[in-house]
N, C-alpha and C positions, 0 to 999 in steps of 0.2 A: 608753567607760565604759558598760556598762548600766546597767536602769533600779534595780535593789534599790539599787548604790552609788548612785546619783543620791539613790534615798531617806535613805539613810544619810546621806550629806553633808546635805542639806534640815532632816533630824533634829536633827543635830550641831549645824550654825547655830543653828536653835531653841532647842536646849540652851545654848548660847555666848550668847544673847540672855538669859538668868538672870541673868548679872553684872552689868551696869548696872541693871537693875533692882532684883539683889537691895540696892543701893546707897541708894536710895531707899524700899525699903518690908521691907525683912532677906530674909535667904537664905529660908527656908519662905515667904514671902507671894510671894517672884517663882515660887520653882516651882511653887506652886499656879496661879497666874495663867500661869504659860507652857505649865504643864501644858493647861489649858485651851482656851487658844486653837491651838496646836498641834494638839488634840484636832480641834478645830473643823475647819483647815486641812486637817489627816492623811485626816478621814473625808470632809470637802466634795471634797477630791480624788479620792478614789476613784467618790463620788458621781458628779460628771463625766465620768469615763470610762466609769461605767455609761451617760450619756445622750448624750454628744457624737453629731455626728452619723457617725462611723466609730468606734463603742463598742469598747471594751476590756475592758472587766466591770468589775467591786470584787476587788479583788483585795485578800487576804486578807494573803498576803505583804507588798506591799506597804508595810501596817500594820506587819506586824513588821520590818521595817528600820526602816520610820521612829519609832519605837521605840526603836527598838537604836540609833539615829543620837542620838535626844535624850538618852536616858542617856549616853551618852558624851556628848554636850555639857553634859550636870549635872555629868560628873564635873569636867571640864576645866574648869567657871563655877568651882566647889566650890573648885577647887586654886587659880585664880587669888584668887580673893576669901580665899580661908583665907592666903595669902601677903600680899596687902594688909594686910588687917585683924589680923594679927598681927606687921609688922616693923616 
């Protein structure tokens, strides 16, 4: 598996972590909130591979899977929770 899919799946989770949240506080207040912390996650990780001590850089890419990874986990929170809370 490389590393962009690694990102992607990571993404994904994060996105799939919406749903039980949005359960507790509605669908916009968890995407905000996972939007956030994901943010935090996405870029402190990049961060790290700029400093570890066998550096990798920031990689830019990177960002945009994990990105790409969390919208597809919105969609996928989206679709379960819209089937819930409507049957």
């Amino acid at each position: 598996m490389n590393d962009k899919t690694q990102h992607i799946i990571v993404g994904s989770l994060a996105g799939i972590a919406t749903l039980p949240l949005a359960f507790l506080a509605g669908f916009a207040n968890a995407l905000a909130a996972i939007f956030l912390i994901a943010t935090v996650v996405f870029f402190g990780k990049e961060w790290y591979d700029k400093i570890k001590p066998q550096p990798t850089g920031f990689d830019k890419m990177d960002l945009v899977a994990d990105y790409i990874g969390l919208f597809i986990g919105y969609i996928v929170a989206f679709i379960i929770y819209s089937l819930i809370k409507f049957v």
